[in-house]
TORMIPA-803574 format. One line per 10 residues: their letters; for each residue x, y, z of C-alpha. Coordinates in steps of 0.25 Angstrom, whole numbers. Layout:
a) X,Y,Z; ... .
This chain:
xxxxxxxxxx) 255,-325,-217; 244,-322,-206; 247,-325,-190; 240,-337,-191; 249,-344,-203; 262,-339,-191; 254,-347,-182; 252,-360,-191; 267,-359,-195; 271,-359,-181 .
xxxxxxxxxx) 262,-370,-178; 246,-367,-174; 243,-379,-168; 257,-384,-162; 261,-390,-149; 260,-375,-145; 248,-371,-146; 244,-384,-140; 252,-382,-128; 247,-367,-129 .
xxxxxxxxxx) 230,-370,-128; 234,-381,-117; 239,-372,-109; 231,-360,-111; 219,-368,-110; 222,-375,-96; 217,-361,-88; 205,-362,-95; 202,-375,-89; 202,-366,-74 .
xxxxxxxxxx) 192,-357,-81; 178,-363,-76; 186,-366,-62; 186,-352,-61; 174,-348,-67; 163,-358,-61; 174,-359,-47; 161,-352,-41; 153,-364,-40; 161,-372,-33 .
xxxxxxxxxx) 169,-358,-23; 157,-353,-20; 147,-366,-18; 138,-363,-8; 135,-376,4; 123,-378,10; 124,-368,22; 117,-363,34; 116,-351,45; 128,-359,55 .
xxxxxxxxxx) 122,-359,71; 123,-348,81; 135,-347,86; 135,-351,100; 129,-364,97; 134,-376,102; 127,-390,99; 131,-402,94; 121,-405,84; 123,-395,70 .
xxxxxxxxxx) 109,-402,66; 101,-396,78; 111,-383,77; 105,-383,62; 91,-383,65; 92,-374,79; 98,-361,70; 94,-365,56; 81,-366,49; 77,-372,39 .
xxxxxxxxxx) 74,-368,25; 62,-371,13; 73,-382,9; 73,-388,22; 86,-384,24; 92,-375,35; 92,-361,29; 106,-354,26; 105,-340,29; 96,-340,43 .
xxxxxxxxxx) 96,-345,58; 88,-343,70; 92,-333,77; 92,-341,88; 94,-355,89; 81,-363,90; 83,-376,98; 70,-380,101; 67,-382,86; 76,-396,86 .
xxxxxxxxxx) 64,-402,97; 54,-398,87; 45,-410,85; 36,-401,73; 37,-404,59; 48,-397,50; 36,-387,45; 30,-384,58; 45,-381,62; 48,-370,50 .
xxxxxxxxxx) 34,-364,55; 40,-361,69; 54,-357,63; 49,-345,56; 47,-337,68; 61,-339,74; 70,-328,72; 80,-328,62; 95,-324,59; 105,-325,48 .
xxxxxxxxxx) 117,-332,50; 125,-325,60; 134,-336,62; 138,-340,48; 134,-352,39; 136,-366,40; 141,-373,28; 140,-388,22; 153,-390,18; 152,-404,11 .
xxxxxxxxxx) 152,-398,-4; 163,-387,-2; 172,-386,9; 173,-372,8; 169,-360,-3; 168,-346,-3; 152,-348,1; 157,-352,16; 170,-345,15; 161,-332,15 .
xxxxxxxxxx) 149,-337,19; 142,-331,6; 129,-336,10; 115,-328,15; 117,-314,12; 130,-316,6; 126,-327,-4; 127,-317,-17; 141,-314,-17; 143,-330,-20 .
xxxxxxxxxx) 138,-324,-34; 147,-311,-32; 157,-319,-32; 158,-327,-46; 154,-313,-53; 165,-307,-48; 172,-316,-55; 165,-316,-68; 166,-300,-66; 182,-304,-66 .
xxxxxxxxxx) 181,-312,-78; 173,-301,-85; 183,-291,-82; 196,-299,-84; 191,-300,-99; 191,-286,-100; 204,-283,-94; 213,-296,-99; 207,-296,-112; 211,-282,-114 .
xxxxxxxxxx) 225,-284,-107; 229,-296,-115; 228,-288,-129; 236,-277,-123; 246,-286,-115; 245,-301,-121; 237,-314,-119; 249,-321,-112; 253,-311,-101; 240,-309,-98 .
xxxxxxxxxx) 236,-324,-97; 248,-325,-87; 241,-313,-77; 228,-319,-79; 233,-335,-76; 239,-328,-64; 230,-320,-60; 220,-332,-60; 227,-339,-53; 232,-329,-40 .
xxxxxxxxxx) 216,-324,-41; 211,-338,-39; 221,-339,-28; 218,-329,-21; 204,-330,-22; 206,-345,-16; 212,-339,-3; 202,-327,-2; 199,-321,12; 187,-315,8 .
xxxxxxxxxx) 175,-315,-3; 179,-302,-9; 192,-307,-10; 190,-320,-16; 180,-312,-25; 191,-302,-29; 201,-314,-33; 190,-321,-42; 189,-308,-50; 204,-310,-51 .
xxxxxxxxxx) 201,-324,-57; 190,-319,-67; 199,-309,-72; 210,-319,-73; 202,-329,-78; 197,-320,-91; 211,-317,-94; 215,-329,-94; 204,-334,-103; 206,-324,-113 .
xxxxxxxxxx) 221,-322,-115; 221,-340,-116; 211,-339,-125; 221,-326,-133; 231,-336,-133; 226,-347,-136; 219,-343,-151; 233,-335,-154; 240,-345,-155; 230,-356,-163 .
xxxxxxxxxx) 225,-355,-175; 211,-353,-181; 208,-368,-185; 210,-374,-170; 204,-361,-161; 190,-370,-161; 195,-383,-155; 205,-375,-147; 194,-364,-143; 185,-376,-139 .
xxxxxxxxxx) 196,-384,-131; 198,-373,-122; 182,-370,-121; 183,-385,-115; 195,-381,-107; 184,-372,-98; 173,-385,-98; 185,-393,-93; 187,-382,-82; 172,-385,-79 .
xxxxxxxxxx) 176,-398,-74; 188,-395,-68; 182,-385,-59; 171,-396,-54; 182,-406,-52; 192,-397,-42; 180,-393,-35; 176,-405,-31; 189,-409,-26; 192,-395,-19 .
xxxxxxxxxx) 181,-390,-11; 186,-379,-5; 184,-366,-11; 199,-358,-9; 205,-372,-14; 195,-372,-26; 198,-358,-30; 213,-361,-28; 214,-374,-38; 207,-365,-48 .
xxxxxxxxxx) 215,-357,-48; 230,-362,-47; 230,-368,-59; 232,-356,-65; 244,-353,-60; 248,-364,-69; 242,-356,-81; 250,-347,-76; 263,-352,-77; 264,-359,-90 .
xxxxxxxxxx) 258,-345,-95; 271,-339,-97; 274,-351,-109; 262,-344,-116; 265,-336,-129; 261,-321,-133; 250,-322,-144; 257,-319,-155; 246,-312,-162; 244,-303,-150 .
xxxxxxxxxx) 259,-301,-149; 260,-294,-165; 249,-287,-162; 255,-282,-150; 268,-276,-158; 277,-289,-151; 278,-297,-164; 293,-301,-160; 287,-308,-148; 276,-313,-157 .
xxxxxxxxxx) 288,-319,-166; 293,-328,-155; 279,-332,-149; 277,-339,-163; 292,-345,-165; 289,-351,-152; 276,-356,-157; 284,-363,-167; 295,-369,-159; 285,-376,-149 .
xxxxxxxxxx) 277,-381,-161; 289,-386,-168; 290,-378,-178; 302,-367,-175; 307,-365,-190; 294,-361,-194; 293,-353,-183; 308,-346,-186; 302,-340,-198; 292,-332,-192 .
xxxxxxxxxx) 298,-315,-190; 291,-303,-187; 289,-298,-200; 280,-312,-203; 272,-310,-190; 271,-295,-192; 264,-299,-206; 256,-311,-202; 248,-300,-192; 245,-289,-201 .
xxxxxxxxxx) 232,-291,-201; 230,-296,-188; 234,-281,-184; 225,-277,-194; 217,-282,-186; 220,-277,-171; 220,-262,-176; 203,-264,-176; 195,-251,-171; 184,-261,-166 .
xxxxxxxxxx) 177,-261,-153; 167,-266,-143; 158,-256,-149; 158,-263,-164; 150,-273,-157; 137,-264,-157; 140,-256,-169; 127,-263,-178; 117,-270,-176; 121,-285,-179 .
xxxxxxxxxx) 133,-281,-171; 124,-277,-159; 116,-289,-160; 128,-297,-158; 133,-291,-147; 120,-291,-139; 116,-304,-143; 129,-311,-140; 131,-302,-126; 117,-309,-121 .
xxxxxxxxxx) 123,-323,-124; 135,-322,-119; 130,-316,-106; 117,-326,-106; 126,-338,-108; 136,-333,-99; 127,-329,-88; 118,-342,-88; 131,-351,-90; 137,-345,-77 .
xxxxxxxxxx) 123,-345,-71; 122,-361,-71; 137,-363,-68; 137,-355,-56; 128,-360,-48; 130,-375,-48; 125,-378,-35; 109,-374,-38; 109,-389,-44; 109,-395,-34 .
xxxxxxxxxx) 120,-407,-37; 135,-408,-35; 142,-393,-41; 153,-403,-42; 145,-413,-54; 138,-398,-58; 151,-393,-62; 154,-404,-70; 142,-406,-76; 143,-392,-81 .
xxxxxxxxxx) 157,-390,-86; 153,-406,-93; 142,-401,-100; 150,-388,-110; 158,-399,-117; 145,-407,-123; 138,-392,-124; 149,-386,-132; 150,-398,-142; 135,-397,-144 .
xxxxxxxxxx) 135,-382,-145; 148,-382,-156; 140,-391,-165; 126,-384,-162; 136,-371,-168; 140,-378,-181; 128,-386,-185; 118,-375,-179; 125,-363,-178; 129,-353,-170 .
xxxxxxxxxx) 117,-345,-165; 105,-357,-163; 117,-363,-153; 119,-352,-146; 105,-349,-146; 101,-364,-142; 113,-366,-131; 107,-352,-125; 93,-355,-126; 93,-369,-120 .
xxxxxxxxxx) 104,-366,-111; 92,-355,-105; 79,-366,-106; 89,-376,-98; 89,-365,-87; 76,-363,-85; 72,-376,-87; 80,-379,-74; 72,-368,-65; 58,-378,-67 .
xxxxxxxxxx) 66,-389,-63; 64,-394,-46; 76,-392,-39; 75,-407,-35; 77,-411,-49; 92,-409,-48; 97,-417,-61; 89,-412,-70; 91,-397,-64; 107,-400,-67 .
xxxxxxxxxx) 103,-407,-82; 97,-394,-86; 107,-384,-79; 117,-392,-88; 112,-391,-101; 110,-377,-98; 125,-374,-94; 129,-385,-106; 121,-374,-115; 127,-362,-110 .
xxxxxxxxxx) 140,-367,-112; 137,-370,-126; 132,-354,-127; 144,-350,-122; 153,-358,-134; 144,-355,-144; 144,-339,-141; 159,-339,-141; 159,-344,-156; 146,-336,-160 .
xxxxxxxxxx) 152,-324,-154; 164,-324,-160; 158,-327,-174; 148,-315,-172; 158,-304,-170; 165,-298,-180; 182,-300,-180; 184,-284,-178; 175,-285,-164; 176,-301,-161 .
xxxxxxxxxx) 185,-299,-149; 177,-287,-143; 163,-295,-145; 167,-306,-139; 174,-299,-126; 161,-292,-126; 151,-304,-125; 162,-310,-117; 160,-300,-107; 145,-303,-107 .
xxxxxxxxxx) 148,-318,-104; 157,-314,-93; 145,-303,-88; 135,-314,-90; 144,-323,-79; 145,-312,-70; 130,-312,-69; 125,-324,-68; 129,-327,-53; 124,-316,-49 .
xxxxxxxxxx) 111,-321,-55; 110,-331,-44; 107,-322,-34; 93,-320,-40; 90,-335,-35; 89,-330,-19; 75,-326,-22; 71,-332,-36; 78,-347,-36; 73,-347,-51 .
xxxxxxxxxx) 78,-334,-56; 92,-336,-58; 90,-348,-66; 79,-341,-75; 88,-329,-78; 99,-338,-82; 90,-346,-90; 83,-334,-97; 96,-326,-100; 102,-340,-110 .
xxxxxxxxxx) 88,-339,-118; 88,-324,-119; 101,-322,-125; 100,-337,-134; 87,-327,-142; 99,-318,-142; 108,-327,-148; 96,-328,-157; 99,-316,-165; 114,-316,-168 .
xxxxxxxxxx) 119,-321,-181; 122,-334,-187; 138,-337,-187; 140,-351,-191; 146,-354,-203; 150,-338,-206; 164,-331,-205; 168,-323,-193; 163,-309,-198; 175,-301,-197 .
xxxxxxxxxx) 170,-285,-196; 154,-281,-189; 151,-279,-207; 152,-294,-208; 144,-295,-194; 134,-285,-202; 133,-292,-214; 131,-306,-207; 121,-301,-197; 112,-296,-210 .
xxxxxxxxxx) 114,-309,-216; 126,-304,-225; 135,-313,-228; 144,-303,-238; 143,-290,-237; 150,-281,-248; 156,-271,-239; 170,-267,-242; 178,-271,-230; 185,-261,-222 .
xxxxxxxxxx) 198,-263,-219; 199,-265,-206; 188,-275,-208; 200,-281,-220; 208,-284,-209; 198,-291,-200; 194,-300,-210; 208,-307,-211; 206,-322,-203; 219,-318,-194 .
xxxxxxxx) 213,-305,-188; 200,-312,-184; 209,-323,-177; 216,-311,-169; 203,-305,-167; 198,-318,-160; 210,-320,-153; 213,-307,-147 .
């Protein structure tokens, strides 16, 4: 009897494990609250240098006019003044050109009393909080890759912790720690200090991904992890809109980052009902504890005489070879050790990082469209639920490497397209921005499976941490990409739409998965990668013990 016939007896798809995906699922809805909070946080208004000081008329519009000049756009600049006001320009009778001719000699000043703000869109955020504008305007861009840099490196350290302490305690720190984080960062006195806090919450918010995640597949079985895996990837599309919706309805920035962030105090809560991974708990040497996790698996799906027959000795058994398994020599190295393995490695780091990075490129910077961020958002989180029906029956009819290849490629050509199109011509500019975002979401569904299908059981989990880590380097990135756009408007745009195409040529030359087993040891990787379908090599033993279906299940899983 394997772990996974324990599982059926006690009941795999009870009234527990559905209360159990539910619950682990609803943090995952905060997700892209968190992730994409940015857009909405840090919006920046239409601003401009405020009046001198000791100024005292009635009129703002003749204020305006007297201290400001006006820019290209016709619009008063944002970063300078006159030095002094210049009074006798509002009795001007010359045209607007002959104006600007006479302006340009007048001396200038930066804003040395502050910035004036149009506060009709946002009340407040962290943009006139700070007043990061003019020569400050970059750390707007700091700001989110800190947090990306926290989400990198919350990976690292709970995925790490949670093999050595357990999913569910550390789901408990990270749900807390999410929540006090966001807290914090909501009553910040300063921008380092609100910076500091949203590391907390990209840490945090890794943990809690990954630990959910743990949980979830250890306690399901095989047949229902694509539907269950697939729901929860729609969980994060849901958050999409969520996120658009309480923004709309809270337009103040502490406020904003506050509702994000109690719900997780919730999460919380009714974390303490979770159980211990059984699995991880046998493997952890606590198999009494193991025992009472499945009997109380049984009782809540009604099935407590079945689950009276379960003992040690009969759990002890059913994970021999899922031991077998922990006690691999494997590391990240493996993943570079021949050539097939090399070209996998490399060629899935430049898609993950490329789809990432470009994803994160177009969903952080809302506002260059020109129309409501509000409708944007939800046009954007909308647009995932049709692209990853399109892109699961792309990988089943045409397979896995022309879908990532196409969703890459075209994802690119809509990008670029974008930077011939006028400004003025705002809905089409949106239309292509969206089939473009639609596409990367599509890469991003098709890399998890491809991914997974590619590397080898003995190394699956140190591949997939690996790219992982080049999705999460590819968001840390991207905002900082934005900055180029000061002196080059179209540069940002044809970096994020050249990174897509180079990495779908990648993607190019990575092996056909569909239809084929998951290859168990980097042999089978070998042989498939040279178009050996059966190789006569006599197994090792450790490779024996990979090859069982319930030690590729715990090597997913872990």
């Amino acid at each position: 009897m394997a772990f996974s016939d324990l599982l059926e007896q006690v009941g795999s798809t009870g009234r527990f494990q559905i209360l159990h995906v539910t619950l682990l699922s609803m943090p995952i809805l905060m997700m892209a609250s968190h992730n994409l909070l940015q857009n909405f946080v840090a919006a920046v208004p239409p601003h401009h240098c405020a009046p001198h000081a000791n100024l005292s008329v009635s009129s703002m519009g003749d204020v305006l006019r007297a201290t400001v000049p006006l820019g290209q756009n016709g619009k008063p600049e944002r970063c300078r003044r006159y030095a002094h006001p210049q009074w006798q320009l509002l009795n001007s009778n010359s045209s607007e050109s002959l104006w600007e001719e006479g302006v340009e000699e007048i001396e200038m000043q930066r804003c040395e009393d502050g910035w004036y703000y149009n506060i009709t869109e946002m009340s407040s955020t962290i943009i006139t909080e700070w007043d990061l504008v003019c020569d400050h305007r970059a750390l707007k861009q700091m700001s989110q890759t800190t947090y990306m840099g926290g989400v990198l490196v919350g990976a690292v350290v709970f995925g790490g912790l949670s093999d050595r302490f357990g999913r569910r305690i550390l789901l408990l720190i990270s749900n807390l720690m999410m929540a006090v984080g966001g807290t914090c960062a909501a009553f910040s006195t300063s921008f380092t200090m609100f910076c500091l806090f949203r590391v907390c919450c990209g840490m945090a918010l890794s943990g809690v991904v990954l630990n959910s995640f743990s949980l979830i597949v250890e306690w399901i079985p095989t047949r229902v992890r694509t539907v269950v895996g697939t729901g929860t990837g729609y969980c994060y599309t849901t958050g999409q809109l969520i996120l658009a919706a309480v923004a709309y309805c809270i337009r103040d920035w502490r406020w904003l980052t506050l509702a994000v962030s109690l719900p997780f105090y919730v999460s919380f809560l009714y974390s303490w009902w979770f159980l211990e991974s059984a699995r991880w708990l046998v493997l952890t040497n606590k198999s009494e504890q193991a025992v009472k996790n499945l009997k109380t698996v049984a009782r809540i799906n009604g099935r407590r005489a079945e689950g009276d027959k379960i003992n040690l000795e009969m759990l002890q058994e059913s994970m021999k070879k899922e031991m077998a398994c922990s006690k691999g020599s494997y590391s990240a190295l493996d993943l570079l050790r021949t050539s097939t393995m090399r070209t996998i490695t490399v060629c899935l780091s430049a898609v993950w990082f490329s789809t990432s990075f470009a994803y994160y490129g177009l969903s952080m910077d809302l506002q260059k469209f020109g129309v409501s961020i509000y409708l944007i958002q939800v046009i954007f989180g909308a647009v995932d639920i049709p692209a990853k029906i399109v892109v699961t029956i792309s990988m089943s009819m045409l397979g896995r490497r022309p879908s990532q290849c196409g969703a890459l490629v075209l994802a690119g050509v809509m990008i670029l397209i974008n930077l011939l199109v006028p400004y003025d011509l705002q809905v089409l500019r949106t239309s292509l921005a969206v089939i473009g975002k639609g596409c990367l979401a599509a890469s991003f569904s098709c890399c998890y499976l491809y991914s997974g299908e590619l590397y080898p059981t003995v190394i699956r989990q140190n591949g997939m941490g690996w790219v992982s880590m080049m999705a999460r380097f590819g968001a840390m990135v991207a905002p900082m990409v934005l900055l180029l756009g000061e002196d080059s408007p179209w540069l940002p745009g044809f970096i994020y739409g050249g990174a897509p195409i180079v990495s779908g040529i990648f993607a190019f030359f990575l092996p056909e998965t569909v239809g084929q087993s998951l290859p168990d040891t980097i042999q089978d990787v070998d042989d498939r990668g040279l178009g050996r379908k059966n190789s006569k090599r006599v197994p090792e033993k450790e490779d024996l013990a990979n090859k069982d279906p319930s030690c590729i299940l715990l090597k997913e899983s872990v």
